[in-house]
N, C-alpha and C positions, 0 to 999 in steps of 0.2 A: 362377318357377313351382314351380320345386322345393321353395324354402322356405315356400311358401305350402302346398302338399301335406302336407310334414313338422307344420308348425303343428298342420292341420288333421286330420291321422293322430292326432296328440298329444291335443287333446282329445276328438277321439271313441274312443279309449283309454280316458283317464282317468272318462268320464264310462260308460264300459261297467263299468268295475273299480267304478265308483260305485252304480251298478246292481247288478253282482253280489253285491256284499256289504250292499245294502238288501235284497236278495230272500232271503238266507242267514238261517236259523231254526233251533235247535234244541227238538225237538219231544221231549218228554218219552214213554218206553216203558214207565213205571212211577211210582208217586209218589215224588219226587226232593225233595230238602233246595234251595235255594236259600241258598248259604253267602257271606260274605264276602268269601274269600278260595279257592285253588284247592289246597281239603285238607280231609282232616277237622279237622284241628286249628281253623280258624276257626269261628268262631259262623255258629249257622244264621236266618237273616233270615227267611225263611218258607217255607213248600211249597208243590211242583204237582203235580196229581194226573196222572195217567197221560193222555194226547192234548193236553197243555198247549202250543201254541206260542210260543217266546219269541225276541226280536232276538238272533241271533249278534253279538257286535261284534268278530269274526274276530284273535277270541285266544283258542288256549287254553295249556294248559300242564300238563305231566306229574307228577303226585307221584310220591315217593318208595319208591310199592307198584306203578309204572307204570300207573298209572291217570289216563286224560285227564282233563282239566278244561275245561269252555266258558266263556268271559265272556261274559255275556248283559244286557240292560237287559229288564227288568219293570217295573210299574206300581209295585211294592214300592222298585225301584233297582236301581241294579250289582250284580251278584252272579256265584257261579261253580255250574256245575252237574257234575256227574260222567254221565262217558261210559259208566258201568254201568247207569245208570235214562232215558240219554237216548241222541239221535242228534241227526247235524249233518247239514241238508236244504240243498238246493241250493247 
């Protein structure tokens, strides 16, 4: 009984954590670069204007001026957004 508890503790964990980061977006507060890579120095793939919702894919990462970076999927592709022109929702 126990193990069968533990089991089933386990995927409705896994499938919560799965949930939360399908429902995780970062929504742009400004028109934002959609870059490559998680810097200025990467080329910029395309832009979103200010109220833009796009998939968080629950990475970001800090440049070297301490400025966050989001990885995000758009209709354009992978790309990173900066945490100056956007915010990370739920």
């Amino acid at each position: 009984m126990k193990n069968r508890f533990l089991k089933l503790s386990t995927v409705i964990l896994a499938l919560a954590l799965l949930c939360g980061f399908a429902l995780a977006e970062v929504r742009t507060t400004a028109s934002v670069n959609l870059r490559s890579g998680p810097g200025l120095s990467y080329s910029i793939v395309t832009s979103y204007p200010e109220g833009k919702s796009l998939e968080y894919l629950g990475e970001s990462s800090t440049d070297d001026r301490g400025v966050v970076w989001y990885k995000v999927s758009t209709s354009a592709g992978v790309g990173w957004v900066s945490s100056r022109y956007s915010e990370l929702k739920g």
